[in-house]
Backbone bond lengths (Angstrom), bond angles and torsions (degrees), N, CA, C in turn:
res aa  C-N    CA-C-N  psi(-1)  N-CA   C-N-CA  omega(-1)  CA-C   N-CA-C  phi
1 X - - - 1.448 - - 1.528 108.43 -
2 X 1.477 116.71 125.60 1.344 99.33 160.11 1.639 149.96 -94.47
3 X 1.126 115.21 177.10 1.103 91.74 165.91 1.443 158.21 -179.81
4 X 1.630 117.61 -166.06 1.338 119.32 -115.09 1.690 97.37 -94.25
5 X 0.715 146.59 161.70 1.700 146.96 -176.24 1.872 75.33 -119.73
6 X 1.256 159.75 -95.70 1.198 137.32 -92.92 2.325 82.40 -102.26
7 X 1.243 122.13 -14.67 1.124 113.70 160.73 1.337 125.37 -66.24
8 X 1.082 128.37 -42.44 1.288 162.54 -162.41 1.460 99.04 -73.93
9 X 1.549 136.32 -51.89 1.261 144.77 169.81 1.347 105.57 -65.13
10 X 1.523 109.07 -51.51 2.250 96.68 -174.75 1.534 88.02 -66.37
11 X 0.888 149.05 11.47 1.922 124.70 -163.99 1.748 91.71 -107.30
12 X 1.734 100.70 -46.79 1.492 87.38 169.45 1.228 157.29 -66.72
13 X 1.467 78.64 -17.34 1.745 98.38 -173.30 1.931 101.74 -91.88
14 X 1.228 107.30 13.30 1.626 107.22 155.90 1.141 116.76 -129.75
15 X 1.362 110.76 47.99 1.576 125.94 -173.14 1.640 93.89 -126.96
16 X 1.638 109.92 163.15 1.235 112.23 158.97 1.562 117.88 -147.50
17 X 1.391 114.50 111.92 1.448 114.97 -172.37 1.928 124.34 -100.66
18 X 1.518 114.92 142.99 0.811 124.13 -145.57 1.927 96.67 -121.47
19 X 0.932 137.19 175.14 1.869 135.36 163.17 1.345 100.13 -163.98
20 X 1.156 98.43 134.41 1.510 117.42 156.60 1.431 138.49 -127.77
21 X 1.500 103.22 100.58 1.409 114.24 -158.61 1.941 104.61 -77.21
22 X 1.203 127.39 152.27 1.393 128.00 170.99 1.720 88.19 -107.50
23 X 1.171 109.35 150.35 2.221 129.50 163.35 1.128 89.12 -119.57
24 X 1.626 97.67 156.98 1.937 111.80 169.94 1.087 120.57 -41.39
25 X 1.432 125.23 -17.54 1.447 133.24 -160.40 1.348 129.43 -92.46
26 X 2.012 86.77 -22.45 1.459 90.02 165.28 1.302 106.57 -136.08
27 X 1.244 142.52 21.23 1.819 167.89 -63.92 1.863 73.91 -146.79
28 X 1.078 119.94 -64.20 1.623 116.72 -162.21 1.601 114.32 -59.37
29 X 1.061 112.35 -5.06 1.498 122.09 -177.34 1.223 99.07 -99.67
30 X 1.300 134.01 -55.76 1.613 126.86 151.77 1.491 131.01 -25.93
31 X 1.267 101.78 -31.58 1.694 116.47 -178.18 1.434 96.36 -77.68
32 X 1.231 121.27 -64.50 0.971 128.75 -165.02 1.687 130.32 -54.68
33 X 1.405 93.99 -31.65 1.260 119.12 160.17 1.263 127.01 -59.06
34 X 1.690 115.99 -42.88 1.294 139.72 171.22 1.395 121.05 -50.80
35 X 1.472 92.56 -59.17 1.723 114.60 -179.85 1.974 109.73 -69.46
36 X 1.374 113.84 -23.11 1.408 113.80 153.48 1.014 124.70 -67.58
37 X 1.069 117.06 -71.99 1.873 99.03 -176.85 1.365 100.37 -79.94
38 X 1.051 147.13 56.62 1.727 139.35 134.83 1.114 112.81 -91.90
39 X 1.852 113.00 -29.05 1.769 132.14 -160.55 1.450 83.91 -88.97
40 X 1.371 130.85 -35.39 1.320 128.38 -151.91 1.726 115.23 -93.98
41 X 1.462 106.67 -30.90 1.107 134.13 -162.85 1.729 121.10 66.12
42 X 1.220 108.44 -4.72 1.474 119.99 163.39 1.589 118.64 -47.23
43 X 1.559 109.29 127.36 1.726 95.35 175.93 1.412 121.13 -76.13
44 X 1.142 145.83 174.36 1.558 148.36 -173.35 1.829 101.10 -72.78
45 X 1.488 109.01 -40.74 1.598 106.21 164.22 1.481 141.18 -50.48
46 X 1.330 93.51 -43.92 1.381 107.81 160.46 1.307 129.02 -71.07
47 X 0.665 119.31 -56.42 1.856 150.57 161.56 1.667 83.24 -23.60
48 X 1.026 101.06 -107.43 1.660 118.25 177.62 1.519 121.88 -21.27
49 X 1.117 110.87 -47.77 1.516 116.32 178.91 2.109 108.06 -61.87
50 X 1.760 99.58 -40.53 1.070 87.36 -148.80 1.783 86.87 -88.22
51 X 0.936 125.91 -17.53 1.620 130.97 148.43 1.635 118.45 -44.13
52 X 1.059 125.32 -58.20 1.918 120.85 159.17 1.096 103.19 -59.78
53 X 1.353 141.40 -28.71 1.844 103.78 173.57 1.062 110.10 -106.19
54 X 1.236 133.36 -11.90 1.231 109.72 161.15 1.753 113.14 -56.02
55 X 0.801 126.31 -102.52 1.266 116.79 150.17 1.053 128.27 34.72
56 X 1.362 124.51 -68.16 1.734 138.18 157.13 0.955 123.26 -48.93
57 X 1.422 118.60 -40.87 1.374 146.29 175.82 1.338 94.74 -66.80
58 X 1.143 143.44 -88.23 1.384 141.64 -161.80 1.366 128.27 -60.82
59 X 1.658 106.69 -14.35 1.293 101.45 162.49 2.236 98.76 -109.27
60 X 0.958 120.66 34.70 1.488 128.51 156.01 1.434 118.26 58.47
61 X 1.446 97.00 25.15 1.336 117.36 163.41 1.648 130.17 -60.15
C-alpha cells in the first residue's frame, strides 16, 4: 500500500496524543514502570489507557 500524506493528516487530526516524561527527581517511578510492563509484557499504551479510565471511571467522569 502506498503512501498517502493527505490520509495520513485526516487520521491524525482524530487522534489524541499524550507524553510522559520521568526527571531524575522522579526517574525511579519511570523504572519502575519500565520493569512492569517488560515482566508483564503489556505495552506502556495500553497499560496507561486502561489506568485513565479506570480512574475516570471511579471518579464518574
Amino acid at each position: 500500500m502506498a503512501y498517502n500524506a493527505e490520509a495520513q493528516k485526516k487520521y491524525r487530526e482524530k487522534t489524541i496524543n499524550f507524553l510522559v516524561k520521568y526527571y531524575p527527581t522522579d526517574i525511579e517511578y519511570g523504572q519502575k514502570l519500565k520493569e512492569y510492563l517488560a515482566h508483564t509484557g503489556q505495552s506502556a499504551n495500553s497499560y496507561l489507557k486502561e489506568l485513565i479510565k479506570a480512574d475516570l471511571d471511579s471518579k464518574g467522569i
